[in-house]
C-alpha positions in Angstrom: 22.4 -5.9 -6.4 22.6 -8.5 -9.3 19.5 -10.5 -11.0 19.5 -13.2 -8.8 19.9 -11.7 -5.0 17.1 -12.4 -3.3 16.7 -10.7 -0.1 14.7 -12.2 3.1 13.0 -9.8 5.0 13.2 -10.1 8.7 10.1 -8.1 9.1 6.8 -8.7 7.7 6.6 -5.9 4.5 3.2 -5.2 3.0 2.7 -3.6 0.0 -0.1 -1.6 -2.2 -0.1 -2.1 -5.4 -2.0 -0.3 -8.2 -2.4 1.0 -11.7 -2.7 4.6 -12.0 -5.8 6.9 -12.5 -6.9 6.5 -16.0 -4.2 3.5 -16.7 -5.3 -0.2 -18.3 -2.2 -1.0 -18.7 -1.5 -3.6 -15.4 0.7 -6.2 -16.9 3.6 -4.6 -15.5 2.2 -4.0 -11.8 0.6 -7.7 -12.1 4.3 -9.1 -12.7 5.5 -7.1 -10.0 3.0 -8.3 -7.4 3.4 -11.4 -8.0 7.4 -11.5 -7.4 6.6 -9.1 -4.6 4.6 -12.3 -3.1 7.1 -14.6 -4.2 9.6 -13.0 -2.2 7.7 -12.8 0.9 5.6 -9.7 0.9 2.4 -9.6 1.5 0.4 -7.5 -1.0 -3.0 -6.1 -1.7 -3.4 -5.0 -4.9 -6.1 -2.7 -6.4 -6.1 -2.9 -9.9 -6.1 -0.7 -12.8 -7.3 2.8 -13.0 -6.6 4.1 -9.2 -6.8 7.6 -7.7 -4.3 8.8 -5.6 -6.7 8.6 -2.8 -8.1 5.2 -2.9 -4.2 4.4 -3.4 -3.3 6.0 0.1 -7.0 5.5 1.6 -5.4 1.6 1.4 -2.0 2.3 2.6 -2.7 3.9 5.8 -5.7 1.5 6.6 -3.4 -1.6 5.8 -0.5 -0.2 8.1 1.9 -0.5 4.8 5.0 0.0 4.5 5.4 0.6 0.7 3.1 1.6 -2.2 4.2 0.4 -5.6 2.3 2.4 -8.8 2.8 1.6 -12.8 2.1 4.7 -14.3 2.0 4.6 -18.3 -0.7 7.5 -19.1 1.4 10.7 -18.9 0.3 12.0 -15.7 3.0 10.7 -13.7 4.4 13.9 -12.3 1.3 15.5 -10.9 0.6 11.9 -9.7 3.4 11.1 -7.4 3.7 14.3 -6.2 0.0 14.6 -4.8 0.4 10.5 -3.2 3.7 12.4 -1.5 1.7 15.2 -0.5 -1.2 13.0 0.6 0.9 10.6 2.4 2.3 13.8 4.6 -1.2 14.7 5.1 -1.8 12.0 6.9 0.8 11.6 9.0 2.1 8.7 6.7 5.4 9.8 4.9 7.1 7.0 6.3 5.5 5.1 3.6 7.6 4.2 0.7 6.4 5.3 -2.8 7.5 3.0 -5.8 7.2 3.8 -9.5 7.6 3.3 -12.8 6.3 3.5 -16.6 8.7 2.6 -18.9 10.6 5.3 -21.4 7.2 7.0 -20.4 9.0 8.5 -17.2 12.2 10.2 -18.3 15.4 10.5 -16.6 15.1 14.1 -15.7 11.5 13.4 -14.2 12.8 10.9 -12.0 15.4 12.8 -10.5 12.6 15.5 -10.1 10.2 12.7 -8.8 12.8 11.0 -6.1 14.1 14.3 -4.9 10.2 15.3 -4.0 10.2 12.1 -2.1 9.6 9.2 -4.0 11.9 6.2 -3.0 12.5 4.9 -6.4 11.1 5.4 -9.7 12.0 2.3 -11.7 13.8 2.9 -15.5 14.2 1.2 -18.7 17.8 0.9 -17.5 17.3 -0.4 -13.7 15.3 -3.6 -15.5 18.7 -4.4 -17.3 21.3 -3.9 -14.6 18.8 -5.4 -11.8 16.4 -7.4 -13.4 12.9 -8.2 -11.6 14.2 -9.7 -8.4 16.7 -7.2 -8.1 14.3 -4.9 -8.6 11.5 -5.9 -6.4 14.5 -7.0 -3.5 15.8 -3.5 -3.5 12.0 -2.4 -2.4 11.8 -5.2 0.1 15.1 -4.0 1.5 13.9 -0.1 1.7 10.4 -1.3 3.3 11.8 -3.9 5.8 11.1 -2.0 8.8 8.9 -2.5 11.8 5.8 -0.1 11.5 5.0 -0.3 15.4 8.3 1.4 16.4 6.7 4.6 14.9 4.2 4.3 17.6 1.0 4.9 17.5 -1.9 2.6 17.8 -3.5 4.3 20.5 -5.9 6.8 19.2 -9.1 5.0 17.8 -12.1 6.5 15.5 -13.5 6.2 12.4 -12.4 9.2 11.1 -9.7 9.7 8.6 -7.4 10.9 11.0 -7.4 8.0 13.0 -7.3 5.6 10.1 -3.4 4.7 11.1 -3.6 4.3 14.7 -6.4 1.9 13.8 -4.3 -0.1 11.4 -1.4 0.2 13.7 -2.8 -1.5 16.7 -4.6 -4.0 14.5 -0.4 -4.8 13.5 0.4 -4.4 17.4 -2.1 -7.7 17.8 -0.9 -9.6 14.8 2.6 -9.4 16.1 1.2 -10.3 19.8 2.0 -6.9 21.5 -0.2 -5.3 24.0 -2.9 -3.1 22.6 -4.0 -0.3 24.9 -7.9 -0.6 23.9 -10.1 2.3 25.1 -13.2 1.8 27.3 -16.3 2.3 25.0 -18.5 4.5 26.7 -21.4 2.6 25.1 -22.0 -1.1 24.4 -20.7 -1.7 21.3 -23.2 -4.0 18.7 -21.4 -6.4 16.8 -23.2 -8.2 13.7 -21.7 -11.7 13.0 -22.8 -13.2 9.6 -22.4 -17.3 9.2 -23.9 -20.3 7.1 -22.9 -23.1 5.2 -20.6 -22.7 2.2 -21.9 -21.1 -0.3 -24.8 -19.6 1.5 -23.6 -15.8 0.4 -22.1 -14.4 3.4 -19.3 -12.9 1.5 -22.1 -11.3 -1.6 -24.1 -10.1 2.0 -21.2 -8.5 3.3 -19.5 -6.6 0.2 -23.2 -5.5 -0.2 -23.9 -4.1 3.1 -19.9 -2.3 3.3 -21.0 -1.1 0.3 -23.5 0.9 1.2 -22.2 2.5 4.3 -19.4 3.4 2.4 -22.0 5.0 0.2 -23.8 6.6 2.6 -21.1 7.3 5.1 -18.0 8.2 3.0 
């Protein structure tokens, strides 16, 4: 794949993107986010200094299908191998793990790294021969799949476990497919928050998710 192939996914691809635990250094991930979006993925990004589990905690609650990580700090090793072990865990290894970190990740790591299951850890070298797009098409390419043919969707809680088949039939009803919604045994209280612009709906709400995710974690 040369510098300037482009590739149009047919599928829409969503991506996590991050900085590694106890890693300031985002430039890199906030270049590659932003081509990522240029290119047609959709991305949420968590900044700088992220755990392995908030990293996955996102992933399987956004129904993603590829996770890229910088990772400049040393730790890289014990890093992607825990997200691969993680992403198993949960029933998630068909997520795709991206990396990279420079001359930081040697070659003999990488090897080490992809043959424990990461897709692709990015070198040094791949930025010459690929560049950026060619780089950032080749994980467009690798994630272009259709998350609802796994299945799933079906299984609803707010446990961890059932994290995916919540974010999978939230993807069944943003593609229009049926969504096989339990009967709640209970009524089910929904709090609605509205007001004019400006009003502090979005302060209200960050505060009050906030603390349940205190208090409820």
């Amino acid at each position: 794949m040369n510098t300037l192939t482009r590739y149009q996914p047919t599928h829409k691809v969503r991506f996590i993107t991050a900085a590694s635990l106890f890693d300031g250094h985002d430039a890199a991930i906030n270049i590659m986010r932003r081509i990522l979006q240029v290119q047609g993925a959709e991305v949420i990004h968590l900044g700088h200094n992220r755990s392995v589990g908030e990293i996955v905690d996102a992933a399987v609650q956004e129904d993603a299908q590829g996770i890229a990580v910088s990772s400049y700090q040393g730790g890289h090793m014990e890093f992607f191998k825990y997200m691969i072990d993680l992403l198993r865990e949960r029933d998630a290894g068909h997520i795709k793990v991206f990396g990279g970190g420079g001359g930081v990740i040697v070659p003999e790591e990488i090897a080490e790294l992809e043959a424990y299951g990461v897709t692709k850890i990015f070198s040094p070298e791949d930025g010459r021969t690929m560049g950026l797009d060619g780089m950032i098409s080749s994980m467009i390419v690798a994630c272009d799949f259709d998350p609802t043919e796994l299945g799933g969707g079906q299984d609803f809680g707010a446990e961890p476990e059932h994290w995916l088949d919540v974010a999978r039939a939230i993807t069944l009803a943003e593609e229009g497919k049926e969504v096989a919604i339990p009967e709640a045994p209970h009524p089910v209280p929904v709090l609605g928050t509205t007001g004019t612009g400006g009003a502090g709906k979005s302060s209200l709400t960050d505060e009050l998710v906030l603390r349940f995710l205190a208090d409820y974690p």
